[in-house]
MMTF fields as JSON, N, C-alpha, C and O atoms, coordinates in Angstrom:
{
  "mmtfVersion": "1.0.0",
  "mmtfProducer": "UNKNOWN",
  "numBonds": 243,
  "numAtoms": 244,
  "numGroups": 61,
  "numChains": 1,
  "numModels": 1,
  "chainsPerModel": [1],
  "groupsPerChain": [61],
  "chainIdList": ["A"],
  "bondAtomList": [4, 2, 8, 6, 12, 10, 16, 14, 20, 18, 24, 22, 28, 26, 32, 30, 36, 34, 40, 38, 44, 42, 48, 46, 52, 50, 56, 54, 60, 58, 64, 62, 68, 66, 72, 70, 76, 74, 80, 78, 84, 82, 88, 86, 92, 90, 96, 94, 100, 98, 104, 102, 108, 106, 112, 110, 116, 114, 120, 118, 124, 122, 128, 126, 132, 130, 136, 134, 140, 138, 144, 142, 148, 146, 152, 150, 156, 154, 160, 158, 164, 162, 168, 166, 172, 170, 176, 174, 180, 178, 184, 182, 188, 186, 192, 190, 196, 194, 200, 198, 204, 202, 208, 206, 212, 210, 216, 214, 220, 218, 224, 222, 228, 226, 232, 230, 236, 234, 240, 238],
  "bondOrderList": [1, 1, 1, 1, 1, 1, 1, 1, 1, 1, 1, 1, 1, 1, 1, 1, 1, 1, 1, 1, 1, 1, 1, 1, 1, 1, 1, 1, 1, 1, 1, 1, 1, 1, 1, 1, 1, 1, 1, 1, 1, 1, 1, 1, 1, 1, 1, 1, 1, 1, 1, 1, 1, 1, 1, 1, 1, 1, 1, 1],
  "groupList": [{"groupName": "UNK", "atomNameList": ["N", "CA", "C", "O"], "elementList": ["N", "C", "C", "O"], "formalChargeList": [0, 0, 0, 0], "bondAtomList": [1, 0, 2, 1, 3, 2], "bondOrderList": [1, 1, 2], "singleLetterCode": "X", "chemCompType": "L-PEPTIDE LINKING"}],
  "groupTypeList": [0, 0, 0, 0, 0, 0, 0, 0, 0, 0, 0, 0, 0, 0, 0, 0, 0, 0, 0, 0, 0, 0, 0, 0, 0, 0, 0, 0, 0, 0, 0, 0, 0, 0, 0, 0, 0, 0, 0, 0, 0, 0, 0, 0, 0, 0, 0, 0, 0, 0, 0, 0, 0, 0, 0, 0, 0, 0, 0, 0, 0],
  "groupIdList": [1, 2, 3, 4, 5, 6, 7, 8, 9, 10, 11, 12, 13, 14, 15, 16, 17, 18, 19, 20, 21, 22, 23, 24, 25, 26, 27, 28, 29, 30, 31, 32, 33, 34, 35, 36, 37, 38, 39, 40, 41, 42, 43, 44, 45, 46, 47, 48, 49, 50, 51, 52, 53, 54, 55, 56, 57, 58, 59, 60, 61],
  "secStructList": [7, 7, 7, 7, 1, 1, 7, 7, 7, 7, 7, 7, 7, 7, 7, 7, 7, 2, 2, 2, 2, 2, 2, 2, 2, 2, 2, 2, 2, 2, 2, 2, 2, 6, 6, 1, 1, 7, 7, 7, 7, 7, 1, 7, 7, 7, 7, 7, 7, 5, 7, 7, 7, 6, 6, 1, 7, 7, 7, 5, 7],
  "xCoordList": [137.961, 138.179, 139.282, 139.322, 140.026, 141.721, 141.136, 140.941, 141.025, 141.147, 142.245, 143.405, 142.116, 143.532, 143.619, 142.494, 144.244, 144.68, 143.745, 143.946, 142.6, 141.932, 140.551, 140.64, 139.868, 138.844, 137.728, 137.648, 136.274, 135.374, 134.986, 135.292, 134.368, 133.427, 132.519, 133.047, 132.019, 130.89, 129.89, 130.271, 128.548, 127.511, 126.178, 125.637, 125.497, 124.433, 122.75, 122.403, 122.244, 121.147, 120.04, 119.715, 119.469, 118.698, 117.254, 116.54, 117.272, 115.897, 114.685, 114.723, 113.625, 112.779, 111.293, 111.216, 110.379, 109.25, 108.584, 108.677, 107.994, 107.715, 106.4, 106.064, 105.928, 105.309, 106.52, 106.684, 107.23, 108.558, 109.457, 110.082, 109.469, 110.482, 109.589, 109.946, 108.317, 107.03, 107.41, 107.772, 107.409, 107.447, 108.632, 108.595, 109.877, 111.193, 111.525, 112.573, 111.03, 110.889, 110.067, 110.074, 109.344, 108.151, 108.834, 108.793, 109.461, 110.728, 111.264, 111.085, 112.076, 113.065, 112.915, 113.603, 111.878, 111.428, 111.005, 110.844, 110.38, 109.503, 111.128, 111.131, 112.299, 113.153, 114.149, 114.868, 114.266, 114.608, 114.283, 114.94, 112.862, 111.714, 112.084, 112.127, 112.294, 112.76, 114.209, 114.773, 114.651, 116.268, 117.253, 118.377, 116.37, 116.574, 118.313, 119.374, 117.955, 119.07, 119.483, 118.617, 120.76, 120.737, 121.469, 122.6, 121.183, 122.03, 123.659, 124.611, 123.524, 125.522, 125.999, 125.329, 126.891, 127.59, 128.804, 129.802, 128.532, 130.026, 130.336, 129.686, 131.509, 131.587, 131.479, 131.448, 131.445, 130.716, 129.682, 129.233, 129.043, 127.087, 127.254, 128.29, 125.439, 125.519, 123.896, 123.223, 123.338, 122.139, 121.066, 121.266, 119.784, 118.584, 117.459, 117.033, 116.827, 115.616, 114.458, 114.69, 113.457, 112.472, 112.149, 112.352, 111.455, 111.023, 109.339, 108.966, 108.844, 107.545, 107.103, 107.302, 106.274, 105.893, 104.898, 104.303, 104.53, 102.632, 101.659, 100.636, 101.705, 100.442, 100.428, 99.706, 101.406, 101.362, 102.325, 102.687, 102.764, 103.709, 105.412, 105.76, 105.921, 107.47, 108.076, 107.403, 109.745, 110.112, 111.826, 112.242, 112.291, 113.376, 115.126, 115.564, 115.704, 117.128, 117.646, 118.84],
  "yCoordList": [0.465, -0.077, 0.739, 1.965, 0.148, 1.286, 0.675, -0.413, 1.833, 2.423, 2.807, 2.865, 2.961, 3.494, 4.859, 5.347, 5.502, 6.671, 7.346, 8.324, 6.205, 6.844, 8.03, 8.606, 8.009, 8.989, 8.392, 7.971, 8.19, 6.891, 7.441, 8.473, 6.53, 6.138, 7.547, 8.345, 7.866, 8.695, 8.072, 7.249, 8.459, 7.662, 8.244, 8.265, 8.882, 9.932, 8.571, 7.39, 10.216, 8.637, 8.718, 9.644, 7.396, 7.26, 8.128, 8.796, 7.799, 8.896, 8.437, 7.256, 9.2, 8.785, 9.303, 10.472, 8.815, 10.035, 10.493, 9.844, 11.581, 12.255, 11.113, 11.352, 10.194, 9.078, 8.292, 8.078, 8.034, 7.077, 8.277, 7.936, 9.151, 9.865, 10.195, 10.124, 10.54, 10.026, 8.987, 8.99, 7.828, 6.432, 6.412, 6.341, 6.499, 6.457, 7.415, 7.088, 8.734, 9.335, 9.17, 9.824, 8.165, 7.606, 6.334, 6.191, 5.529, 4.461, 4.697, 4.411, 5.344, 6.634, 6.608, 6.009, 7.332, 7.916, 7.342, 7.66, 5.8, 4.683, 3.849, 3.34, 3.85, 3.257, 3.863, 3.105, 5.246, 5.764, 5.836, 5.596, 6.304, 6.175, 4.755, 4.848, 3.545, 2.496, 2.26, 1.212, 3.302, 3.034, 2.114, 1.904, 1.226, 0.798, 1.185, 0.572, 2.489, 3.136, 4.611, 5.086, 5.331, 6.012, 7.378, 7.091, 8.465, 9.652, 9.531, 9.63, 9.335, 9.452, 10.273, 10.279, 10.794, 11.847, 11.54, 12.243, 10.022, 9.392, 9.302, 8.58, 10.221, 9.982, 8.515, 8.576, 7.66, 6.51, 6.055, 5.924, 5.736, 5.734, 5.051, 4.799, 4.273, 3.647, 4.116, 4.127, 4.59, 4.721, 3.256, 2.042, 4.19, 3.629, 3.545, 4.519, 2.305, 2.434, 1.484, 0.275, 1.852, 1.234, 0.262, 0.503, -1.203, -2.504, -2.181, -1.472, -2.666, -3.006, -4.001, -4.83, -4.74, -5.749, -6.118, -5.471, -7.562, -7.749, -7.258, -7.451, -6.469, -6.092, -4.837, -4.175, -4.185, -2.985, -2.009, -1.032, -1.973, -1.166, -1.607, -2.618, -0.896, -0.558, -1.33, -2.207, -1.892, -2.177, -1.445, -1.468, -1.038, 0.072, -0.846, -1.299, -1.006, -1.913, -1.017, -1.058],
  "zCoordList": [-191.433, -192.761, -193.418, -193.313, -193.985, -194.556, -196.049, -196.591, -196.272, -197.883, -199.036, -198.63, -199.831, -200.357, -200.853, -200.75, -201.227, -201.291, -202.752, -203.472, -202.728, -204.426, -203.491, -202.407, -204.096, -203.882, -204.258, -205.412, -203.033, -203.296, -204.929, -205.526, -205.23, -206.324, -206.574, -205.8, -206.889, -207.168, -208.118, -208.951, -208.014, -208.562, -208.321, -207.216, -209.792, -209.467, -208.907, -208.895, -208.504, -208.032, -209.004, -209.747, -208.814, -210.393, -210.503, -209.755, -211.565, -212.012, -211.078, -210.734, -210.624, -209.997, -210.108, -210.484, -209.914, -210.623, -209.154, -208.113, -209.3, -207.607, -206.764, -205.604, -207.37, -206.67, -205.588, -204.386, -206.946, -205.875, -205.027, -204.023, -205.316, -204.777, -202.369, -201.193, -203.302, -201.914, -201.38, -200.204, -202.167, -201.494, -200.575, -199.347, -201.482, -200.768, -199.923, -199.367, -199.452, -198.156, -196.979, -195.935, -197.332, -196.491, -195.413, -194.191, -196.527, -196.222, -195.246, -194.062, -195.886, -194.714, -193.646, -192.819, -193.451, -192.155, -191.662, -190.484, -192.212, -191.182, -190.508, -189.388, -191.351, -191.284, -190.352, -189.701, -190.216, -189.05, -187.77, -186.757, -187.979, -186.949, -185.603, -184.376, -186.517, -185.761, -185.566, -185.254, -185.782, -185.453, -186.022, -185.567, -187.76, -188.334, -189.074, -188.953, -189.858, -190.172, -189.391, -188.656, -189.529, -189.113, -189.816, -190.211, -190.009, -190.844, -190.981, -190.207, -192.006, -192.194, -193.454, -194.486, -193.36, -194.314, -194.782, -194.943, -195.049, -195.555, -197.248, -198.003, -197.693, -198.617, -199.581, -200.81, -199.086, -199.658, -199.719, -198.58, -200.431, -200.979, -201.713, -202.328, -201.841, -203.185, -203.101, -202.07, -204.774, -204.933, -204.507, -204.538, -204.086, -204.012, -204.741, -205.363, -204.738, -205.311, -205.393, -205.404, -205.441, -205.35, -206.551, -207.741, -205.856, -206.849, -206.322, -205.387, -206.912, -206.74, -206.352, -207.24, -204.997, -204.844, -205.44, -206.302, -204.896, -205.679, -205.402, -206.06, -204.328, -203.827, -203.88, -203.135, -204.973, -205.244, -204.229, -204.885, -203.076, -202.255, -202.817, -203.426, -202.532, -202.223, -202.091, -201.549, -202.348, -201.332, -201.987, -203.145, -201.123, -201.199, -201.449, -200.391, -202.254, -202.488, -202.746, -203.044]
}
C-alpha cells in the first residue's frame, strides 16, 4: 500500500472500565488462539471496543 509522505493518524484508545478492559483481553486471546488475528506493530491502528449484545456478552468493533 504507498502512502504519502504524512505521518499515520494517531488516535488514543477509548476509555474503558477494568470489566471491559477483562472482556477485551479475553477476545484477544480467544481471537489469536484461532489464528483469527495476528500481532502487528504497525504504525497504523484504529481503536477498539466493546458493544454489548442481548444476552449480555461482548462483542469487540
Amino acid at each position: 500500500i504507498k502512502t504519502l509522505d504524512y505521518p499515520p493518524p494517531s488516535s488514543k484508545p477509548y476509555y474503558s472500565t477494568p470489566a471491559k478492559q477483562d472482556a477485551m483481553y479475553k477476545i484477544t486471546q480467544e481471537l489469536l488462539q484461532f489464528e483469527l488475528i495476528r500481532p502487528s506493530y504497525s504504525p497504523y491502528a484504529a481503536p477498539a471496543l466493546l458493544v454489548a449484545k442481548h444476552d449480555g456478552t461482548w462483542r469487540m468493533v
